[in-house]
N, C-alpha and C positions, 0 to 999 in steps of 0.2 A: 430458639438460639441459633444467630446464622455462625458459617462456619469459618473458621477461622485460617485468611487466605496469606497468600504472599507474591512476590512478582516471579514468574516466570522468569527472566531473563529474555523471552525470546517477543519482539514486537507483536507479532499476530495470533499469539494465544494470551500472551496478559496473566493475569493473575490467577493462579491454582489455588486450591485446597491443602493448605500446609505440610503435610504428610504425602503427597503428591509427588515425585519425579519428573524431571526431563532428561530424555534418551535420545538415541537416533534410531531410524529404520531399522541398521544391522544391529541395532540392539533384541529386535523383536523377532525380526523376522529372517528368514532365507530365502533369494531367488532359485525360482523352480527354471533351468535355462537347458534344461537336455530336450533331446530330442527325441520324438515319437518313436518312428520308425515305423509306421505302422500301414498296410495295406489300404483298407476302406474303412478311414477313422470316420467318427462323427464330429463335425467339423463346426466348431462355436463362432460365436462372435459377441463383442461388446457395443451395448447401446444403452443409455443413460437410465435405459429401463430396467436393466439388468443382461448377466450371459443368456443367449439365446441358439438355438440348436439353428444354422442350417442350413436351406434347403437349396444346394449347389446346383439342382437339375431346372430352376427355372431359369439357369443361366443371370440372374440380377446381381448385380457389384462387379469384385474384381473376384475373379476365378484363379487360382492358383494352377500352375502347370502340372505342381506334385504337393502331397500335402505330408511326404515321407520325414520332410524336417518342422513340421508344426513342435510344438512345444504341447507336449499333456497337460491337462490340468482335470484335476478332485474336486469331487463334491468340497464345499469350505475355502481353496483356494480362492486369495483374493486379486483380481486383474485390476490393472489401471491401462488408463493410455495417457502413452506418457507424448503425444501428437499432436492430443486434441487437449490446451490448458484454458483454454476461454469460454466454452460455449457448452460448461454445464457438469454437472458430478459425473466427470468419467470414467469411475471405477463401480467394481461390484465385486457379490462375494458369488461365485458359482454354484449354483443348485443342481447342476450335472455335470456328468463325464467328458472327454471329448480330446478335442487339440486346437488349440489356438496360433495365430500369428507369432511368430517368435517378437514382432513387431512392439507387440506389447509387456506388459511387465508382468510375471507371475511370482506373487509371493505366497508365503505359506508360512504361517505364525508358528514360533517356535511353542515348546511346551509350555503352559502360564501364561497364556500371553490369549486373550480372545480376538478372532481376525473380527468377528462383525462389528463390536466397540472401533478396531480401528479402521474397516469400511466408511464408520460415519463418521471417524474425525476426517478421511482423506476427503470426503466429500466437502467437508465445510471449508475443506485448504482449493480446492477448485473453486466453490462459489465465492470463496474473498479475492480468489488471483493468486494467491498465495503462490501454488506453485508454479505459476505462469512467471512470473519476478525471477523465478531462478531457471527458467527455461534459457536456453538456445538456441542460435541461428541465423540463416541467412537473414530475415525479417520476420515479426509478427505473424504473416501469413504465409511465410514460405518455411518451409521445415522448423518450423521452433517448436522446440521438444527439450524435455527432460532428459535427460539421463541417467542412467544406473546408479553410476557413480555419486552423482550430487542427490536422487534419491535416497541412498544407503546411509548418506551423513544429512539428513534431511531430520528435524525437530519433531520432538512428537513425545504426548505426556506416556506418564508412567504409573496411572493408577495399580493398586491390589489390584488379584483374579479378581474375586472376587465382586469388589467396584465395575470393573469392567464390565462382568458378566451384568450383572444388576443394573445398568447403563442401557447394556446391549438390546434387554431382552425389554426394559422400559420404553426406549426409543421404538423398536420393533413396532409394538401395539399402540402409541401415542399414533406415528409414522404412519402405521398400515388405518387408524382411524381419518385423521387427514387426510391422506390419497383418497378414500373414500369421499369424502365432501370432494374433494377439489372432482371427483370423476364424477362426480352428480351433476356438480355443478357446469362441468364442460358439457353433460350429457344436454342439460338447459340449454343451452346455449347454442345444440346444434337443433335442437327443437324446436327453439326460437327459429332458429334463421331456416329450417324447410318451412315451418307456417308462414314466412314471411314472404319465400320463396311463391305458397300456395297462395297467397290472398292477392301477390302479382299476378300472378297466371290468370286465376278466375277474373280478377278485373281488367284484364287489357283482353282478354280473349272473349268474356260473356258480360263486360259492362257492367253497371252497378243496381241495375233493375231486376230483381230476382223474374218479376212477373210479365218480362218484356217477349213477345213472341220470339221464337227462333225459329233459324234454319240451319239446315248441314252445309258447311265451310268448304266440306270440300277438302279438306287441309287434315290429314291423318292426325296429328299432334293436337288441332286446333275443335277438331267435331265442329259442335254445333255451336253458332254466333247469332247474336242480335239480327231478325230481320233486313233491317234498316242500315244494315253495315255494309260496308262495300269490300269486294279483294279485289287488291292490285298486283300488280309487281312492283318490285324495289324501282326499276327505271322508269315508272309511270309516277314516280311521287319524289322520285330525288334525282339527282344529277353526279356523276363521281368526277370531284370536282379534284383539277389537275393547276392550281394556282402559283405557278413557283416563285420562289423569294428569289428573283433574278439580280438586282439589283440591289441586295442585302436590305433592302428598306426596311424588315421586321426582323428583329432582334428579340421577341419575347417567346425563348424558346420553351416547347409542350411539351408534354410525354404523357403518354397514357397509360397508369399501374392501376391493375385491381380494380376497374372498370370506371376510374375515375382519370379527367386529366388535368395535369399540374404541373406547375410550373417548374423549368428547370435552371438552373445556373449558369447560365452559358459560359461565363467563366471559370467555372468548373472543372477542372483539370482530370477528375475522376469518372471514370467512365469511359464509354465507347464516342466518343465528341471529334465529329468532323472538324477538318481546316478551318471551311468556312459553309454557308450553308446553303446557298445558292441553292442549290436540288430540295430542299424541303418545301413543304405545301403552306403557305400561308392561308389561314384559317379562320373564322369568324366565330363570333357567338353563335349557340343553337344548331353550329354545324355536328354531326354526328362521325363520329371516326372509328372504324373497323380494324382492329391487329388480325388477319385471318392468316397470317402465317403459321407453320410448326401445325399445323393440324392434325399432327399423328400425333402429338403428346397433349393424352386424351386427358386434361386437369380442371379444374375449376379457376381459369386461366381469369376471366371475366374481359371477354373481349373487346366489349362495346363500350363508348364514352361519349359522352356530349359535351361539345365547349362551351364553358361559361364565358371565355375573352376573346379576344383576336389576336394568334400567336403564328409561331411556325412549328409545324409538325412533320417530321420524317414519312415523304413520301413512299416509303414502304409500308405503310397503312392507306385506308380506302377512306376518304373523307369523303360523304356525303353532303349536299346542300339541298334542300327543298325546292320543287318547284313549284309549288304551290301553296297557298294559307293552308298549313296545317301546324300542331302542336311538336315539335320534335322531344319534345320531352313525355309525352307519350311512344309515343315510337323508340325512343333510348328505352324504356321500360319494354315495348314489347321484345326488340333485337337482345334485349339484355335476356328475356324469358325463352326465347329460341335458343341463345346461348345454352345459358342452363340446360336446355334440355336437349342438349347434344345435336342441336340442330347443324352448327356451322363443322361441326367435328363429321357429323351424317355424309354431310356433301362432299367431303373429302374423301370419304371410305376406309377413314383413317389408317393412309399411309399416302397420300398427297401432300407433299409441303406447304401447300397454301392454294386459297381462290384467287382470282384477279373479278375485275369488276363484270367483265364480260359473261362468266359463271354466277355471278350473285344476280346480277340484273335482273334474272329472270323466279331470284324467291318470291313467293306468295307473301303477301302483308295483309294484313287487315287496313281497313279506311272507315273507322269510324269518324259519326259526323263532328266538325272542331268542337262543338261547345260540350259534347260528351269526351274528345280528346282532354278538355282542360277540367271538368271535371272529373275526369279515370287519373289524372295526375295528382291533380289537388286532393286528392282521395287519399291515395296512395304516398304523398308526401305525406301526409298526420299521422297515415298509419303505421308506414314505414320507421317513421320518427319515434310513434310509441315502441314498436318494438325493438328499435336499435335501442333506445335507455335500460329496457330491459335486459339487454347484451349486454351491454357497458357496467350495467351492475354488475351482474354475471360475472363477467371478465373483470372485473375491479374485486369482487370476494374472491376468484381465483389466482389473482395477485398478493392479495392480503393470508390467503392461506398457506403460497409458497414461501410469503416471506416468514409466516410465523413458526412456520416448519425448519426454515433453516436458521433462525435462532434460536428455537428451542434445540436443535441437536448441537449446537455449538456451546449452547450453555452448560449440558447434560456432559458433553463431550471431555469442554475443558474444567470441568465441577464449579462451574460459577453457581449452578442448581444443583441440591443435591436429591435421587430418588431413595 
């Protein structure tokens, strides 16, 4: 027997459970807005993950001068931020002690009233935008924020304790089983990409002949390689090619993200985009392009890219040109494997800004012979291939899982399902 609904009044909750209420915030709850006062609090913060204790001595974020007017908050207290309304369920209910930003919003459900039920309905008001629609400010990304005010008179159901609780504790265990899959399946998926990671390395560094003689490379990173291989340095096989768009003749402007490069809009008004372009490097197919800036920020940055067109790219990267027959797409796969392994970040000592060409010239490379270059590619493009669909699954059931998760708490929430 399904249950017998009616209209909300309110557009983004829709239809309740007949017996159901709508209230507002100050109906439920009370701003917790005093102040700590407190010597050496322990000092919270909010992250989509939940309140998190801490640790002010590694010096990361913003360091407050005094933390004497933080705002306290209880185990049970529920924070939101009311700063951040786009980019994900920014509230949570605290599992510890402590003091937080007065920044953010502390409530505390009155008696009758269960905060964790309504942790998951604020959640479902962040991932529809909800409260981003009544936000203010300068713009979208400059201070638009909620406020107290328009929170307090802000929509919100009125289940029984009772529902509530029965809600609460149902979501809880549905919730905590989901995250479980979804963190399996990220865990896949980082597995995927170090085996992916490995089966580059072994093939551009030992080739695809288990049973081929070897010798010691010489190359700490690299051990021991194919016989028959040659090392070079970078300036023995390529050239750092300095081509400028003098006379604006190329207009098909590049950029290099996440190790790949692609095309940009030149008319694009968004972004860091010169006058005009005169000082960029115009660039060929097959040529290889280096970001070795920012070296001290040691990330999985993916610095290396190969062009598949003929464009212009911001000579503040290092474009390479071959000087001789070889595969450059073997060699994007190896420079891409030295990345990965902290190679270009090594040579900086990380706290260098960046190489110039004069410092790179002299990396060691491997030279294997071309028809083993086009074979370690071709290799490595099917296999690569297989394993990115395997990602893409991955990442497609981790898609399907967040979104089933935030309709089933939206359902639960506003009793369109009842537990």
């Amino acid at each position: 027997m399904s249950r017998e609904m009616k209209d909300s009044g309110v557009e983004w909750i829709g239809e309740i459970p007949k017996d159901w209420k709508i209230g507002r915030v100050k109906n439920v709850f009370i701003r917790k807005n005093e102040k700590a006062r407190q010597e050496n609090p322990t000092i919270l913060s909010l992250a989509r993950s939940g309140v998190k204790v801490r640790d002010i001595s590694t010096g990361e974020g913003q360091i407050a001068e005094s933390y004497y007017n933080y705002n306290p908050v209880e185990i049970g207290d529920l924070l939101l931020n009311p700063m951040d309304l786009y980019s994900g369920a920014n509230c949570s209910i605290s599992k510890v002690s402590g003091v937080i930003s007065p920044a953010y919003i502390n409530l505390k459900a009155k008696k009758g009233y269960n905060s964790v039920y309504y942790d998951y309905y604020f959640k479902t008001q962040y991932w529809a935008m909800a409260l981003f629609a009544h936000g203010k400010g300068v713009s979208y990304d400059n201070r638009w924020t909620l406020n107290a005010e328009i929170l307090f008179n802000y929509y919100i159901t009125l289940p029984k304790y009772h529902e509530q609780e029965k809600i609460a504790n149902f979501l809880d265990e549905k919730v905590a089983e989901i995250d479980r899959l979804i963190d399996n399946a990220k865990k896949s998926i980082e597995e995927y990409k170090h085996y992916k990671q490995s089966v580059i390395t072994e093939a551009v560094t030992k080739g695809l002949d288990p049973n081929v003689e070897m010798k010691d490379s010489g190359i700490e990173w690299i051990e021991e390689i194919p016989k028959d291989w040659g090392i070079n340095i970078i300036n023995q096989i390529f050239s750092n090619l300095k081509n400028k768009n003098v006379n604006l003749q190329e207009k098909n402007l590049l950029s290099l993200s996440y190790g790949k490069i692609i095309r940009k809009n030149i008319k694009d008004n968004t972004g860091l985009l010169p006058k005009n372009f005169t000082g960029y490097n115009i660039i060929e197919k097959n040529d290889i392009v280096l970001r070795l800036t920012d070296l001290q920020n040691d990330h999985k940055s993916l610095r290396v890219g190969r062009a598949e067109e003929r464009g212009i790219i911001t000579s503040a990267y290092i474009t390479l040109r071959p000087r001789r027959n070889i595969d450059t797409r073997y060699y994007y796969r190896f420079l891409h494997t030295f990345d990965i392994h902290k190679g270009f970040y090594g040579m900086g000592s990380g706290v260098r800004q960046g190489l110039n060409f004069d410092e790179l010239k002299y990396l060691k490379i491997l030279n294997p012979p071309v028809h083993e270059q086009i074979k370690i590619f071709n290799y490595l493009d099917l296999k690569c291939n297989e394993i990115d669909d395997l990602i893409s699954k991955k990442e497609q059931l981790v898609l399907e899982l967040e979104s089933y998760k935030k309709s089933l708490i939206y359902e639960y929430v506003t009793g369109k399902k009842e537990v």
